[in-house]
N, C-alpha and C positions, 0 to 999 in steps of 0.2 A: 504494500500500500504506500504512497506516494505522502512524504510530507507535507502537510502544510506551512505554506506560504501568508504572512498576514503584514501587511505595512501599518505602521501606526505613530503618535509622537508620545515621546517621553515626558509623563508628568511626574515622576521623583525618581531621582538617583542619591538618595539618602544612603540604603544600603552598599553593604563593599559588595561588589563583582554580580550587583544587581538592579535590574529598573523597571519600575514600571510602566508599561506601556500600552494607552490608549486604544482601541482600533474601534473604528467608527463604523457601522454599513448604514445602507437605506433599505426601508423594506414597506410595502406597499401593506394598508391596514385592510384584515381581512373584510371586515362589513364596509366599509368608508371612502375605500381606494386613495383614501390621501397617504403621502408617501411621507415617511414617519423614521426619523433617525435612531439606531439604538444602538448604544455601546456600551465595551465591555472592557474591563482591564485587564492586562495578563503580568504577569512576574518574570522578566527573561535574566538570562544569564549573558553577564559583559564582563567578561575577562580580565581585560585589561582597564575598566572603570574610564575608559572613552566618551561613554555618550553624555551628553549634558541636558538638565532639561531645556522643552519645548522644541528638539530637535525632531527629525521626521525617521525612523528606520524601519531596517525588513527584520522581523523576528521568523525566526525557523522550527517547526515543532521537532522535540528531540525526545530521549527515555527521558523519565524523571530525574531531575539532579537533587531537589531535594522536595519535602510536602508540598511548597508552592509553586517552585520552577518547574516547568516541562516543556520552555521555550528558549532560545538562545536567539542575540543579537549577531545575524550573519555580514551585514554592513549600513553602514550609515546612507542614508537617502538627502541629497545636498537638493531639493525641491524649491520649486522658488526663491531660490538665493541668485542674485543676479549681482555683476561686477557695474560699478557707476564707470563709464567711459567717458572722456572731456573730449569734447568735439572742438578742433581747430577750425577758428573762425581769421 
């Protein structure tokens, strides 16, 4: 069976070699049809204590590492970040 794949952003990196991480879907309300946000937080594992919050990343499902982790931090997602260029006038 095929891991899952979840992109989400970091709302605490409090613990050591751990973050938690957002992920957001849409999903259409069964009576209502209005399209209706729900999210969920997960616990992944970050090795090297890299990610900072409000960053954007891919977490990866893995075996358990410990009660809460069952996800690991596979790389940083740099979204929306954009370089200011000065235009010569």
């Amino acid at each position: 069976m095929p891991k899952r794949i979840l992109i989400g952003t970091v709302v605490s990196d409090k613990t050591d070699k751990t973050v938690v991480v957002k992920v957001e879907r849409k999903v259409k309300h069964p009576m209502y049809g209005k399209i209706i946000r729900r999210t969920k937080k997960y616990h992944a594992h970050d090795e090297d204590n890299a990610c900072s919050t409000g960053e954007t990343v891919r977490i990866e499902e893995t075996a358990p590492i410990s009660k809460l982790k069952t996800w690991k931090v596979i790389e940083r997602v740099q979204i929306g970040k954009t370089a200011a260029v000065e235009a010569d006038v």
